[in-house]
Each structure stands twice: as C-alpha cells, then as structure tokens.
C-alpha positions in Angstrom: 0.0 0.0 0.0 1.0 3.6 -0.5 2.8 5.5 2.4 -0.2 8.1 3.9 0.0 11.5 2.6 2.5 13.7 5.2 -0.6 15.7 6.8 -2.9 13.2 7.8 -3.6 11.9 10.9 -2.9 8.1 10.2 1.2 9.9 9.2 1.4 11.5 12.6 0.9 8.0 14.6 3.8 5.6 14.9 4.0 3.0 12.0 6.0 0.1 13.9 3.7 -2.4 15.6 5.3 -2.2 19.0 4.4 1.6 18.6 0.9 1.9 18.0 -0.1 -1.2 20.7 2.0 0.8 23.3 0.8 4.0 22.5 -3.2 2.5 22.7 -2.2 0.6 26.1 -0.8 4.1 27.5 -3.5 6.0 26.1 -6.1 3.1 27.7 -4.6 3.3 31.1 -4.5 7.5 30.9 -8.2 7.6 30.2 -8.7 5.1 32.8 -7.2 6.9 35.7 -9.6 9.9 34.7 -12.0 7.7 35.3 -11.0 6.7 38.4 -10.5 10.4 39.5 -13.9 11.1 38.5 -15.9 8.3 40.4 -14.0 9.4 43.2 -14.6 12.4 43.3 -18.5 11.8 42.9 -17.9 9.9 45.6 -16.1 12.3 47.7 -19.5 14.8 47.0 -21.1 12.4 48.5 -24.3 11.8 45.8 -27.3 10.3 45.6 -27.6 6.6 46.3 -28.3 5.6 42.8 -25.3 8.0 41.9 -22.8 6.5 44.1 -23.5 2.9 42.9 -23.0 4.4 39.2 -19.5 6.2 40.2 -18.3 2.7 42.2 -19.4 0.9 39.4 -17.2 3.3 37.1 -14.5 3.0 39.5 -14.6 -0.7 39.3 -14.0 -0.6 35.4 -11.8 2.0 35.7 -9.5 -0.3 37.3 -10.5 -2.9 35.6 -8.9 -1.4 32.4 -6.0 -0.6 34.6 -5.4 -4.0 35.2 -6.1 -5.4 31.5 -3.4 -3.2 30.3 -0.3 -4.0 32.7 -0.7 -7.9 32.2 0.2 -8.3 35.7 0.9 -12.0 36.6 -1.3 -11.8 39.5 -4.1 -10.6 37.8 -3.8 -11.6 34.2 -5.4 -15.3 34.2 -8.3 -13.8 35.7 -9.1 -11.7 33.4 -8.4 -13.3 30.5 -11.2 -15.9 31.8 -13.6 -14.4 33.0 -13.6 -10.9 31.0 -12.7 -12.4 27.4 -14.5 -9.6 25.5 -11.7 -7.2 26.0 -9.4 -9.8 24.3 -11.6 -9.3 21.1 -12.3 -6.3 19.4 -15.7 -5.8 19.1 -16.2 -6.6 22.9 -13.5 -3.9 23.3 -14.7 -1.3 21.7 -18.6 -2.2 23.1 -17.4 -1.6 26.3 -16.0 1.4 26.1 -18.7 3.2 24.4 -21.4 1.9 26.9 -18.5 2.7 30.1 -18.5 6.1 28.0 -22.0 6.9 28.3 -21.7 5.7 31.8 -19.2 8.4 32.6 -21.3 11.3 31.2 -23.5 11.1 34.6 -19.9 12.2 36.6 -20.3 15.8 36.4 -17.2 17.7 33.8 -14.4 15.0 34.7 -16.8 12.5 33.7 -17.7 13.6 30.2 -13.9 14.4 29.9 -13.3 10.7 30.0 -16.2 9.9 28.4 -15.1 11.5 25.6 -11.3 10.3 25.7 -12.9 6.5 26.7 -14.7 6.6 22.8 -11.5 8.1 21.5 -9.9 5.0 22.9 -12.3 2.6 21.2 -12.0 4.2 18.1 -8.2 3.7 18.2 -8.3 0.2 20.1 -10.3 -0.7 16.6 -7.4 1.1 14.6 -4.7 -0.3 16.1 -6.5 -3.9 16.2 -7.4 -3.8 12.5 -3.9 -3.1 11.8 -2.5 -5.5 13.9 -5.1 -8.5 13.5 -2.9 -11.1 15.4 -2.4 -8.8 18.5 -6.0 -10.0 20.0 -5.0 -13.9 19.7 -1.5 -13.1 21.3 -2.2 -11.3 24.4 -4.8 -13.3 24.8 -2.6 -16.4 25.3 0.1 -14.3 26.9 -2.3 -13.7 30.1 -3.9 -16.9 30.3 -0.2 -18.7 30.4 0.4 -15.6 33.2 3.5 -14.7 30.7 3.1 -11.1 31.8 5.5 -8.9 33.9 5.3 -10.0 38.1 5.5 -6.3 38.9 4.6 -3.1 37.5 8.2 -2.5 37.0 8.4 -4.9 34.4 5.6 -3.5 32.3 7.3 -1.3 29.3 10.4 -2.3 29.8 12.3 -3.5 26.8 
C-alpha cells in the first residue's frame, strides 16, 4: 500500500507495531485513571444513592482497564477468563462506548473521559485492524500468566 499523505492523521501516529499497541495501552490506562479520579470524586460529593452505585461501578471498570493493560501476573489469568471480551475487538470497543455513556452522569471530569474512553475505542479498533494477530497473542500471553510480576516490568524493553 501507498505510504499516507504527510498531513494526515494516520502519518502522525507511529508506523512500527510495537508503537501503536504501546501507545493505545498508555492511552487506555491514561483515560482510565480519569475515570477513576472522576468516580471518586463523585464519591467524595457524597451523591445520591443511585449515583454512588453508578460512580463505584465506574470506578470498578476504571481499574478494571488498569489492570487489563499492565498484564500483571497476579491478575492476568483472571481476566483473560472471565472478562474475554476485551481480548476481542468488538467486545472492546462495546465496552467502552457503553462505560462512555456511563461516565457522562460524573459531572465535567466524567464527560472528559467519556469523551477520551470513545477516543480510545475508536483507536483500540485502529490499532486492532492493523495488527489482527495482537487480539490472539495477548490473549494467550495472560492466560499462560507470561506477563511482567511487577509493575516494574511492564514497558520495559
């Protein structure tokens, strides 16, 4: 295929594939911390009931991304069984957009990750579209618990 023209947007992104999945796993656990900031601080307002349960629930997913994208040891094999949609990207992207709309109820914080959680899925279907095989491998990385034991480990060479 023809290299992308020099202004567009698929140009500015990196091109190798060890770029583009660690720039979607950094920009995954970015948006997922602003998530977590915002349930908290709903939280911390101390909201309605039915608003509290939304903001814990948000919180719970928050880290729940946070955890998908280190590959911890510890927590890898659980995932991998028992939340096998975000190994797939269909199931990815789905839950993002409905966590999105989720996030909208958080007050300004909220929509702010709301927004950058349906940026994410649009790129997490980029990146997987380029990179087919990617879904597959980490897939069998975290149910063999192949991942780093400690954070340290993460994005190191």
């Amino acid at each position: 295929p023809a290299p992308p023209a020099p202004n567009s947007l698929e140009a500015r992104l990196p091109q190798t594939k060890d770029g583009l999945i660690t720039s979607m796993r950094l920009l995954n656990m970015a948006v997922s911390v602003l998530m977590a900031a915002a349930a908290c601080l709903k939280l911390i307002s101390l909201p309605s009931f039915t608003k509290g349960i939304m903001a814990l629930y948000i919180w719970f997913f928050a880290v729940l991304m946070c955890c998908f994208e280190t590959h911890l040891k510890q927590v890898s094999k659980i995932i991998g069984e028992n939340f096998g949609f975000l190994y797939h990207v269909k199931g990815r992207c789905l839950f993002f957009v409905l966590v999105s709309f989720l996030c909208f109820s958080l007050g300004l914080i909220g929509l702010i990750s709301g927004v950058g959680l349906l940026i994410c899925a649009l790129y997490n279907a980029y990146v997987i579209y380029k990179h087919p095989d990617y879904e597959r491998e980490m897939l069998e990385a975290d149910i063999d618990q192949q991942g780093p034991s400690s954070v340290y480990g993460v994005y190191s060479p």
